[in-house]
MDAnalysis code that builds the backbone (N, CA, C; Angstrom):
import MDAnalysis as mda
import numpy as np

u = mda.Universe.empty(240, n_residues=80, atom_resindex=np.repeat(np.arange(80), 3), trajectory=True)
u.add_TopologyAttr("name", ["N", "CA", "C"] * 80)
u.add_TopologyAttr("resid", np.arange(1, 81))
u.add_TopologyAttr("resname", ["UNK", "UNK", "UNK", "UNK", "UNK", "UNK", "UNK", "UNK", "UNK", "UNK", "UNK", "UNK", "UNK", "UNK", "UNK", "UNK", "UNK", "UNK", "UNK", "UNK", "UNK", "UNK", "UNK", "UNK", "UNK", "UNK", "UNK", "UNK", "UNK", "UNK", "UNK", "UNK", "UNK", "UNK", "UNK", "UNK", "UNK", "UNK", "UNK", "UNK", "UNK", "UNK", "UNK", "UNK", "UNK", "UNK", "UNK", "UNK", "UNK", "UNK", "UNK", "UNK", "UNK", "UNK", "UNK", "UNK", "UNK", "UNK", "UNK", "UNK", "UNK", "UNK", "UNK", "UNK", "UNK", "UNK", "UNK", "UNK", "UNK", "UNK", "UNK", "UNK", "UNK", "UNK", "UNK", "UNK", "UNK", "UNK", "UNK", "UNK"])
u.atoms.positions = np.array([
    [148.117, -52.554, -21.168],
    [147.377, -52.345, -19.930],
    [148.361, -52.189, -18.780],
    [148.231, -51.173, -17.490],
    [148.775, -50.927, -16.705],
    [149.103, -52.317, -16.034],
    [150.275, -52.740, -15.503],
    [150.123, -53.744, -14.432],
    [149.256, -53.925, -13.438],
    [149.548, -53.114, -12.457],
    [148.912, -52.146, -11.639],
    [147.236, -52.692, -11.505],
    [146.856, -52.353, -12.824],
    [145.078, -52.588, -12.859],
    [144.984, -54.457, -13.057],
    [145.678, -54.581, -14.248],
    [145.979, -56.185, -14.478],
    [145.648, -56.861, -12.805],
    [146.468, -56.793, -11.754],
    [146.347, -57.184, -10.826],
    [144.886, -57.020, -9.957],
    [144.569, -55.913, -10.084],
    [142.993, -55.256, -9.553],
    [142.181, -56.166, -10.431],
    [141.978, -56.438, -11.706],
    [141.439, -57.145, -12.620],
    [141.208, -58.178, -11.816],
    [142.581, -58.843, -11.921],
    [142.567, -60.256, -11.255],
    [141.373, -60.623, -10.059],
    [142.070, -59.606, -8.908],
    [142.074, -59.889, -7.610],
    [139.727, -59.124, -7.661],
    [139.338, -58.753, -8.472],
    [138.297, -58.583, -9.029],
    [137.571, -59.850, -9.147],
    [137.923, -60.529, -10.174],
    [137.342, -61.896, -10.593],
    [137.501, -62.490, -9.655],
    [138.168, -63.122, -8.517],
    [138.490, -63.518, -7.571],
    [137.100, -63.337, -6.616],
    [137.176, -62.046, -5.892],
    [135.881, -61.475, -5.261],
    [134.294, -61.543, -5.709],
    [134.753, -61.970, -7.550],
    [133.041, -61.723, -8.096],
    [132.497, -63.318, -7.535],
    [133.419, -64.245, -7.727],
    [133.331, -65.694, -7.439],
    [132.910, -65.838, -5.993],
    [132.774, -65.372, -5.338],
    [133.030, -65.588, -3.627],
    [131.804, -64.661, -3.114],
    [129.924, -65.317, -3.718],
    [129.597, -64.756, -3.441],
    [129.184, -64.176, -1.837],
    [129.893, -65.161, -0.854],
    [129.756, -64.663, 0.794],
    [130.686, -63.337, 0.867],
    [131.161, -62.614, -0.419],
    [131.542, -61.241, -0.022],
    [130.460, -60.125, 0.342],
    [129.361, -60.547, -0.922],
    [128.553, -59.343, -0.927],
    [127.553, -59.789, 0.308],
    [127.242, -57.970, 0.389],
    [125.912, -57.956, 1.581],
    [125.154, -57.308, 0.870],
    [124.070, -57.441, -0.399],
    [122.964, -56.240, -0.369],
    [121.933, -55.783, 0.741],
    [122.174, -54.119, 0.653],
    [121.384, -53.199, 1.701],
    [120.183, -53.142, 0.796],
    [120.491, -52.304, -0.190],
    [118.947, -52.169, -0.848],
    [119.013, -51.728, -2.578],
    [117.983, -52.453, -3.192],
    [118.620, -51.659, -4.381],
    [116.638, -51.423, -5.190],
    [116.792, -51.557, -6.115],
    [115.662, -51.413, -6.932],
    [115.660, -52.265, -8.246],
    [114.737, -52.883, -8.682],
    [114.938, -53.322, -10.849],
    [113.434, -53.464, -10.843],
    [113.830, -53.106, -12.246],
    [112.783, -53.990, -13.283],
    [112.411, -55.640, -13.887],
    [111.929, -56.187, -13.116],
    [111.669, -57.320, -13.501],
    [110.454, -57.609, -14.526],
    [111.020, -58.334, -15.611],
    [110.646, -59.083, -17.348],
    [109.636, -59.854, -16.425],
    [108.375, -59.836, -16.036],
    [108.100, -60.940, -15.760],
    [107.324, -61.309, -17.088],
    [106.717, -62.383, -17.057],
    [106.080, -63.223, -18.252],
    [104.849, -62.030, -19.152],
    [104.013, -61.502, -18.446],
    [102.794, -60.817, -18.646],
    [103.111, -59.043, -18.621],
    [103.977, -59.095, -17.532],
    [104.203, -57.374, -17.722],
    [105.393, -57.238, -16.741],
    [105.959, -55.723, -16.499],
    [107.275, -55.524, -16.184],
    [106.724, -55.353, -14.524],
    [107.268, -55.526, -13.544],
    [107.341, -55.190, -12.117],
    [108.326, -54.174, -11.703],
    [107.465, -53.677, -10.667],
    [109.110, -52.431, -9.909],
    [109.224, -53.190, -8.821],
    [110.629, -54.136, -8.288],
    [111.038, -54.630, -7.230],
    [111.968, -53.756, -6.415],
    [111.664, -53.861, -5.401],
    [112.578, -53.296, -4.491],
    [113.185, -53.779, -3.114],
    [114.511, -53.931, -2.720],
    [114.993, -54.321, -1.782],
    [115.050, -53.493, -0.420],
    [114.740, -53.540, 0.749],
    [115.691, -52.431, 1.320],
    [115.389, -53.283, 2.808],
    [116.508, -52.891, 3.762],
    [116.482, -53.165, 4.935],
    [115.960, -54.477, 5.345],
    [116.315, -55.666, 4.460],
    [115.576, -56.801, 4.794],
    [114.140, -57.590, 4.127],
    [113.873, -56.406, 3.789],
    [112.016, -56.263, 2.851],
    [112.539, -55.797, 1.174],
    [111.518, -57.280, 0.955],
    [111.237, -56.443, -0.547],
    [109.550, -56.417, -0.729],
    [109.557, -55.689, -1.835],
    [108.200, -54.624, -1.885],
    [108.156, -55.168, -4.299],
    [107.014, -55.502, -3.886],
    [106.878, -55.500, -5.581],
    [105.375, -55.106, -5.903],
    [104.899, -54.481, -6.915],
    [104.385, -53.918, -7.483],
    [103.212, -54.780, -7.986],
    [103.041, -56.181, -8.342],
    [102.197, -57.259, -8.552],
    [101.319, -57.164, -7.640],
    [100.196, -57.581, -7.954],
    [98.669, -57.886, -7.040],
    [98.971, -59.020, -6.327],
    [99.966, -59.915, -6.588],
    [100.136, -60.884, -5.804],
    [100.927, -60.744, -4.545],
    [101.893, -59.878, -4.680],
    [102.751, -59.316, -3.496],
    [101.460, -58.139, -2.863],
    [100.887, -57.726, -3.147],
    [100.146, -56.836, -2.142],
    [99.091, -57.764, -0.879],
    [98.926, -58.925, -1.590],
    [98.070, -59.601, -0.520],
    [98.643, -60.955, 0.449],
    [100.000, -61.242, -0.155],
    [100.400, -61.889, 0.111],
    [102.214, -61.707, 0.993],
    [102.204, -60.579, 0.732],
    [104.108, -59.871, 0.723],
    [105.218, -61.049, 0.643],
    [104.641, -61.761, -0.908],
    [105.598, -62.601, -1.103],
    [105.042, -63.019, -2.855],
    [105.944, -63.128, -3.421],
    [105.401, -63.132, -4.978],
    [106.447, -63.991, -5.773],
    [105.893, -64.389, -6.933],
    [107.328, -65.050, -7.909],
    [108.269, -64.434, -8.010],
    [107.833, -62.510, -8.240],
    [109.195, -61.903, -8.558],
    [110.496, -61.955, -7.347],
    [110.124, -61.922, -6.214],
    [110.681, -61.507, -5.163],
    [111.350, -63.081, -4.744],
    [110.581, -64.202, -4.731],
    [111.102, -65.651, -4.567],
    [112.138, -65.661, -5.697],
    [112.035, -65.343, -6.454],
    [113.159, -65.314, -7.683],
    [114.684, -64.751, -7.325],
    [114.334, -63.428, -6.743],
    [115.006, -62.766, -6.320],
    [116.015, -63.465, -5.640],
    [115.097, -63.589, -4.105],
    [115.430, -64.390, -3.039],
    [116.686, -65.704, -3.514],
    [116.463, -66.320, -4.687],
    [116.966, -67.740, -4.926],
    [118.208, -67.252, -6.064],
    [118.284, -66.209, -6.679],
    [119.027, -65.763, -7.305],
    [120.399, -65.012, -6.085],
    [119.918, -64.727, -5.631],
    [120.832, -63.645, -4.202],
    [120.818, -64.726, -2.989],
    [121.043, -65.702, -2.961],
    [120.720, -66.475, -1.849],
    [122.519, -66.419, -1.423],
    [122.272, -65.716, -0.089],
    [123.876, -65.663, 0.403],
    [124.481, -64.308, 0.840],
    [123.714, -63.482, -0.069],
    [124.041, -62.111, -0.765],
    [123.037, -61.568, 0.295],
    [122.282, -61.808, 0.467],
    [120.502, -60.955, 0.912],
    [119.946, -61.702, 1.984],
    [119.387, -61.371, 3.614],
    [119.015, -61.962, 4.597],
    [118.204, -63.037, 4.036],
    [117.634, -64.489, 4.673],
    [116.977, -65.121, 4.217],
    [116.074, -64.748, 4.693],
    [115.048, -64.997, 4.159],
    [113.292, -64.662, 4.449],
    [112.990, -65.457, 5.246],
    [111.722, -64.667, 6.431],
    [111.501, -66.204, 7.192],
    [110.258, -66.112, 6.826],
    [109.747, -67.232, 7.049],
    [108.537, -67.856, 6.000],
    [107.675, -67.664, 7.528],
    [106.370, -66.870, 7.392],
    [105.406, -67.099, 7.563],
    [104.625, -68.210, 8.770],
])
């Protein structure tokens, strides 16, 4: 292996650890939930999911999941 990258490697793992690097803007997944699959989506602060429970509520398991998984990474939500 190049040195060169060896070091990028390194200095990689370093950055993956330290999650106050990342900022997510916006992204999209598929969330496994228990009963059936969801389309989640991030963007600009808002997420948006596909569940009957997020349509009446704009707040759902998938998205609290989210939220607690990315906590650091992703604005915090203000509650309501």
């Amino acid at each position: 292996m190049d040195y060169g990258l060896i070091g990028k490697l390194e200095k990689a793992k370093r950055y993956a650890e330290d999650r106050t690097r990342f900022r997510f803007n916006k992204f999209e997944l598929t969330f496994h939930g228990d009963n059936n699959e969801h389309n989640v989506s991030f963007n600009a602060g808002d997420f948006s999911c596909d569940c009957e429970f997020f349509i009446t509520h704009k707040r759902c398991g998938h998205t609290m999941a989210l939220e607690i998984l990315l906590k650091g990474m992703i604005p915090e939500a203000v509650q309501p």
